[in-house]
Backbone as CSV, one residue per row, in Angstrom:
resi,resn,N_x,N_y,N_z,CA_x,CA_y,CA_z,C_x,C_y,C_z
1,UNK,20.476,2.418,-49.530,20.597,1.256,-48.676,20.810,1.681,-47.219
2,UNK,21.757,3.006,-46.877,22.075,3.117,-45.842,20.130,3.875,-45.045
3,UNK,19.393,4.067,-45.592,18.237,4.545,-45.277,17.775,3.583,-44.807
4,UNK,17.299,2.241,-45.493,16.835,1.087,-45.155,17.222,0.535,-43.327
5,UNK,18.749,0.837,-43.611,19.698,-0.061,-42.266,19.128,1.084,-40.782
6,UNK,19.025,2.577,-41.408,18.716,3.198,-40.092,17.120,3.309,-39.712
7,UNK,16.494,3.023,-40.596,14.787,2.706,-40.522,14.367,1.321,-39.679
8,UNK,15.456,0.460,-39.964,15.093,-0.858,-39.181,16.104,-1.037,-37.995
9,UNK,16.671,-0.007,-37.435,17.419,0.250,-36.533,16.495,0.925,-36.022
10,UNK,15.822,1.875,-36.089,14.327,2.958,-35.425,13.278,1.831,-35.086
11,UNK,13.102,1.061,-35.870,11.943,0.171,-35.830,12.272,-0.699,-34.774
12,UNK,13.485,-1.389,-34.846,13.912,-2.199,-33.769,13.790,-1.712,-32.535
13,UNK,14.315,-0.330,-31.882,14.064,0.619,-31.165,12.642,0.784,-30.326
14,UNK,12.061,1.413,-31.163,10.303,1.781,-31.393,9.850,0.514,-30.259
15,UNK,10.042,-0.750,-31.290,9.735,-2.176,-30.936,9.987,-2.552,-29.922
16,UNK,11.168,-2.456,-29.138,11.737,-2.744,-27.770,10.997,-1.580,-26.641
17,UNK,11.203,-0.525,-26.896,10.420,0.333,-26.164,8.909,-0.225,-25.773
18,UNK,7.988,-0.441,-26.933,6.842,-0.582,-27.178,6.651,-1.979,-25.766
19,UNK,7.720,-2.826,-26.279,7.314,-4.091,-25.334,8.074,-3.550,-23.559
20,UNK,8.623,-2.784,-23.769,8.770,-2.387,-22.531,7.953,-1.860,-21.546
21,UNK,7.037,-1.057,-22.506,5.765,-0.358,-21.741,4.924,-0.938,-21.363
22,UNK,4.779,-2.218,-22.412,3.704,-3.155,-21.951,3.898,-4.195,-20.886
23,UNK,5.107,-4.207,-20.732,5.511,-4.908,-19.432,5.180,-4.136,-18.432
24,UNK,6.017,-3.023,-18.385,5.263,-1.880,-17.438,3.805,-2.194,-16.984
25,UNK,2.692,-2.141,-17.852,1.393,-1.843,-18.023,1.185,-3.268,-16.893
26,UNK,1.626,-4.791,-17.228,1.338,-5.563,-16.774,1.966,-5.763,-15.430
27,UNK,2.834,-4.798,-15.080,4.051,-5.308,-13.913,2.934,-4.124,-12.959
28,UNK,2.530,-3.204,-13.354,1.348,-2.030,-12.174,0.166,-3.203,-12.259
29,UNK,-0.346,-3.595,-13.093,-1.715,-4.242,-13.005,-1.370,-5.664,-11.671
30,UNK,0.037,-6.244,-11.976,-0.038,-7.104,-10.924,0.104,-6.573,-9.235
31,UNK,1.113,-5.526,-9.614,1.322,-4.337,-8.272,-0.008,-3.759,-7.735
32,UNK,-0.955,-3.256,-8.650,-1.998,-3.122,-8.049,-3.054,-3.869,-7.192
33,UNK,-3.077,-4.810,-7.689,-3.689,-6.099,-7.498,-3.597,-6.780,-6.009
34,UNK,-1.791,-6.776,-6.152,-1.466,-7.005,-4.280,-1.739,-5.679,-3.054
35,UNK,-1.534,-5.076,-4.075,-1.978,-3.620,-3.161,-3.579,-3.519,-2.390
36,UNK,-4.380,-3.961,-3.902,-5.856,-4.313,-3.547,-6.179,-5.469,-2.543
37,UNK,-5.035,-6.636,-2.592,-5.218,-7.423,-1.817,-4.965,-7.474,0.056
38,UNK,-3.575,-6.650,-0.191,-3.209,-6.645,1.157,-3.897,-5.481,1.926
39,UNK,-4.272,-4.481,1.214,-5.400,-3.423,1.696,-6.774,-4.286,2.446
40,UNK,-7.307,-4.911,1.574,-8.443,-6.030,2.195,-7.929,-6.614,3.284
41,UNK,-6.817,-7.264,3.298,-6.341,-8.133,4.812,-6.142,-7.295,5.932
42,UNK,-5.808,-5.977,5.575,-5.438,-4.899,6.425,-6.559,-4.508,7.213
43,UNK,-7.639,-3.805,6.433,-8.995,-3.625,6.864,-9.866,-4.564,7.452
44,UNK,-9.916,-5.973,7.098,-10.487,-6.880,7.340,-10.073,-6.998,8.956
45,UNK,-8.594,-7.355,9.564,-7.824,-7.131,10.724,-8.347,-6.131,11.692
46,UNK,-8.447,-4.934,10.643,-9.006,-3.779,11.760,-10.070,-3.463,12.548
47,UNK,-11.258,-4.275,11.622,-12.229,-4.287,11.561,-12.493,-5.189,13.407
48,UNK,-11.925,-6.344,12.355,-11.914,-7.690,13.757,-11.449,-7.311,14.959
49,UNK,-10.238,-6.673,15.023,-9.307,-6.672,16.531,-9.140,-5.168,17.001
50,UNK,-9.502,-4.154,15.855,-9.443,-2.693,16.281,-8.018,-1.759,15.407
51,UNK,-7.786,-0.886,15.967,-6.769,-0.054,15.158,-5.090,-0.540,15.372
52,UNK,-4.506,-0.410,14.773,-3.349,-0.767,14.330,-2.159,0.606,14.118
53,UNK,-1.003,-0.122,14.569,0.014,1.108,14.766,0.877,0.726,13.907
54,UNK,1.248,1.651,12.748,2.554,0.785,11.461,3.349,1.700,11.463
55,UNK,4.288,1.337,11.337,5.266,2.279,11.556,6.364,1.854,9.471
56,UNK,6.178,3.773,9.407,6.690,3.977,7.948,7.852,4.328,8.391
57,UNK,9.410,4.480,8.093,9.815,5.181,8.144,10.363,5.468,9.956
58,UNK,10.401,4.531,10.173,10.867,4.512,11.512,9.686,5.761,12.502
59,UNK,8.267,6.283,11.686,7.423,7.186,12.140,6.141,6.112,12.106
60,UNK,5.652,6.229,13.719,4.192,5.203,14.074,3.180,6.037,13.115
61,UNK,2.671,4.815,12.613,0.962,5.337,11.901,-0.074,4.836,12.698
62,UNK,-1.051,5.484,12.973,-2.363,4.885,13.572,-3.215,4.615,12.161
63,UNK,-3.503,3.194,11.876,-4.199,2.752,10.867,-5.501,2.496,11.274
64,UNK,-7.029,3.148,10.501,-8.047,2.920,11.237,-9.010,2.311,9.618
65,UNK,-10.001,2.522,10.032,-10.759,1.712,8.698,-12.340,2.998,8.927
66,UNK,-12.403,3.322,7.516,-13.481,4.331,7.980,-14.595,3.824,7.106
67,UNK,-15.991,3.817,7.232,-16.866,3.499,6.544,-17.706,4.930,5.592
68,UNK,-17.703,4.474,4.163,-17.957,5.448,3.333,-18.839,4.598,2.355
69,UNK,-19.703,5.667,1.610,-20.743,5.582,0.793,-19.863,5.924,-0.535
70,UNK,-19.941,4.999,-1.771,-19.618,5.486,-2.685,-21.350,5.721,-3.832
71,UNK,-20.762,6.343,-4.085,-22.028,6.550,-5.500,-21.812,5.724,-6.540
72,UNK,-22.458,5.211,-7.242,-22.305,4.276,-8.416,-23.440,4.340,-9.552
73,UNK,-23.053,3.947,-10.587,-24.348,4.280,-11.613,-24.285,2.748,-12.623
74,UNK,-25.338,2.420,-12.649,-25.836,1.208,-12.957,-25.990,1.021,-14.334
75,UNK,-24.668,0.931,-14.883,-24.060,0.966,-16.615,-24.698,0.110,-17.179
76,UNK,-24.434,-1.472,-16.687,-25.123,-2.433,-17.204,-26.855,-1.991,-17.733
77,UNK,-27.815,-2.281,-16.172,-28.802,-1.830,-16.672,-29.459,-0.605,-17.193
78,UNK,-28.320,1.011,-17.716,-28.556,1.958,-18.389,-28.625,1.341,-19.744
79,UNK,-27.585,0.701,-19.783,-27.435,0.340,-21.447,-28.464,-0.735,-21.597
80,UNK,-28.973,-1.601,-21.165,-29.742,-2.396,-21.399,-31.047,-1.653,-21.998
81,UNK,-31.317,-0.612,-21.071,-32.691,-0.073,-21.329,-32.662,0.677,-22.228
82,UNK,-31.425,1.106,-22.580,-31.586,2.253,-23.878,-31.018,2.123,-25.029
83,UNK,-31.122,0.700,-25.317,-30.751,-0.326,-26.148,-29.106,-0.119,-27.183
84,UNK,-28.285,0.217,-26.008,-26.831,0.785,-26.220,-26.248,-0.605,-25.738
85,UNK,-24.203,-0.396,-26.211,-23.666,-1.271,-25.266,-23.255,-0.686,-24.027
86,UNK,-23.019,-1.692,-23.127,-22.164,-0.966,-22.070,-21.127,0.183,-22.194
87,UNK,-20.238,-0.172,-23.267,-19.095,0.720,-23.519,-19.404,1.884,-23.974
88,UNK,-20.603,2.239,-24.344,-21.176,3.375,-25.013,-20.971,4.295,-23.873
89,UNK,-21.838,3.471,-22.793,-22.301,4.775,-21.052,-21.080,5.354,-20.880
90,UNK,-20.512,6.141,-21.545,-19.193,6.982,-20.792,-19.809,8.481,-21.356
91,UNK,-18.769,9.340,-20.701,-18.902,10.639,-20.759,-19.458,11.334,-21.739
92,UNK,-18.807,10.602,-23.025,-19.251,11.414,-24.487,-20.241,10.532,-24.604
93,UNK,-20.862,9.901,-24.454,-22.012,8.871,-24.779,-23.288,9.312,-24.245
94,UNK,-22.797,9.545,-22.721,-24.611,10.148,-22.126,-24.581,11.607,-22.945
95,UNK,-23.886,12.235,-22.832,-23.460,13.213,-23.494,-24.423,13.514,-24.910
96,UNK,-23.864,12.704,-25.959,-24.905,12.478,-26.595,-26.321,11.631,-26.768
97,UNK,-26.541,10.882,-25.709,-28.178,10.745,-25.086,-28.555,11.572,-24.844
98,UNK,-28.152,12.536,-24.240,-28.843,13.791,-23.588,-29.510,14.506,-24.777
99,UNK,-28.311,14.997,-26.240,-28.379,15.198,-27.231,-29.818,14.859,-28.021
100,UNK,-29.681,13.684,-28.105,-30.982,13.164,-28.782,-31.949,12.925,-28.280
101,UNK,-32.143,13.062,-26.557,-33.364,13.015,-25.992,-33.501,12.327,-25.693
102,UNK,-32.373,10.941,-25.432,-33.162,9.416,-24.883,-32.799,9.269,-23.724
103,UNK,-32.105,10.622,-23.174,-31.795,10.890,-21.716,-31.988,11.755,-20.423
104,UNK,-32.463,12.122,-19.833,-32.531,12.896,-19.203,-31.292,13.306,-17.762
105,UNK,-31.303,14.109,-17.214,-30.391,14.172,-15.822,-31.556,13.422,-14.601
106,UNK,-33.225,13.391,-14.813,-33.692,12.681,-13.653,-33.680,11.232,-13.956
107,UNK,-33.711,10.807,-15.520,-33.422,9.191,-15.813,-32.505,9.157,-15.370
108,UNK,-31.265,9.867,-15.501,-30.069,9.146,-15.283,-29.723,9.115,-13.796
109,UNK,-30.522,9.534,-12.565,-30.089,9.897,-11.098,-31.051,8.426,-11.040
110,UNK,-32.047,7.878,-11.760,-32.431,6.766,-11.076,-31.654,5.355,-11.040
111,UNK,-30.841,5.456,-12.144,-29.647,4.828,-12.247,-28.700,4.833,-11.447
112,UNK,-28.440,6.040,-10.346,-27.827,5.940,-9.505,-27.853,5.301,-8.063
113,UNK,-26.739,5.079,-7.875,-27.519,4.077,-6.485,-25.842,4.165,-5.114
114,UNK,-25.923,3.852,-4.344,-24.744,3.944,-3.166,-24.618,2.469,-2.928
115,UNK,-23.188,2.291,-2.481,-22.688,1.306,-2.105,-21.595,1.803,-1.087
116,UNK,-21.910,0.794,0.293,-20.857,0.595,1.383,-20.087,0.547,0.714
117,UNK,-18.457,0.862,0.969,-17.014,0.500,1.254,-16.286,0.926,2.657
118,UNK,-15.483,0.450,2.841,-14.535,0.816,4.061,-13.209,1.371,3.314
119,UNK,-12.871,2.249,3.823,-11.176,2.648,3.384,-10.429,2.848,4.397
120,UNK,-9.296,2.361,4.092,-8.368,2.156,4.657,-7.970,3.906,5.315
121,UNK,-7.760,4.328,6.417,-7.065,5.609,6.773,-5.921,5.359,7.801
122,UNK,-5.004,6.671,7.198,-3.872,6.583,8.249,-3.686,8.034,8.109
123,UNK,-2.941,8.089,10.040,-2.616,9.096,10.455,-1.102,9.432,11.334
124,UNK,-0.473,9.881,11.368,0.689,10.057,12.387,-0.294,9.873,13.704
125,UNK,0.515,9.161,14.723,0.389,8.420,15.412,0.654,10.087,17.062
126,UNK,-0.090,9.964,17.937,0.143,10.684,18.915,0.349,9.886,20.540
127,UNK,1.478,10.667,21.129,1.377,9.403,22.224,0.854,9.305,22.572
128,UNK,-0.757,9.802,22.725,-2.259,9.117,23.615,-2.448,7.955,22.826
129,UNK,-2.218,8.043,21.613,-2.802,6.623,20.596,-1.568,5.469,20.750
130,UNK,-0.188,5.990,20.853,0.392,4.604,21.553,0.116,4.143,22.551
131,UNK,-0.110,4.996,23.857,-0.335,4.527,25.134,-1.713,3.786,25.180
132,UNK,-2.769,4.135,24.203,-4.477,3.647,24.224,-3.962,2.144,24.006
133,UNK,-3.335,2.086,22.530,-3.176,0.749,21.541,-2.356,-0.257,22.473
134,UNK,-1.175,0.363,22.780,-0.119,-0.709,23.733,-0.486,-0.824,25.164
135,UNK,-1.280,-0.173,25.654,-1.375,0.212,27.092,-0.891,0.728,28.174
136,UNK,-1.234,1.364,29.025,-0.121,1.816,29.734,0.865,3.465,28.994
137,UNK,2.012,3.737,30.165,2.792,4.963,29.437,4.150,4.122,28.895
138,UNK,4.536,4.974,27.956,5.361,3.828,27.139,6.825,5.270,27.362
């Protein structure tokens, strides 16, 4: 009996943990989310009115917005054409396309394609970049 009482004492345990993590899981997904959001308002700002001075840590940042090419590969219409699901196109998947021949490395570069983004950059701040931003010698 006393086996029973410390098995559902572990389980209870296990159980609380388990829902703890998953709170976790959901408490970053919402954290991320504002992160993704206020990053956009940030850049969007910079874009419009120019660079921005934030200060971390009682230390000025010069915040600028840089324009970059990302690479991307066109999952949807890979899998469409090679009569897979989406979830298949991952690592071990082309992996084994390659395997069986229904893939190649030049099929798969036509699938590839670039997309604009802007990212957000920051730098410690120098007093030419306060004096540019605020005007004047400070």
């Amino acid at each position: 009996m006393d086996f029973n009482v410390n098995t559902e004492i572990k389980q209870s345990k296990i159980n609380g943990l388990y829902q703890e993590v998953e709170s976790m899981k959901r408490d970053r997904a919402a954290l991320k989310e504002r992160i993704d959001t206020n990053t956009a308002e940030i850049i969007h700002h910079i874009v419009k009115n120019g660079n921005v001075i934030a200060y971390k840590d009682n230390t000025p940042y010069v915040l600028t917005v840089k324009d970059t090419i990302s690479k991307k590969l066109d999952k949807d219409q890979l899998a469409a054409d090679l009569g897979v699901s989406k979830s298949y196109i991952d690592l071990l998947g082309v992996a084994q396309l390659v395997e069986e021949g229904k893939l190649t490395a030049e099929k798969l570069k036509t699938y590839e394609y670039e997309e604009p983004t802007q990212k957000l950059r920051t730098r410690k701040a120098k007093k030419s970049d306060m004096e540019l931003i605020f005007g004047g010698k400070r």
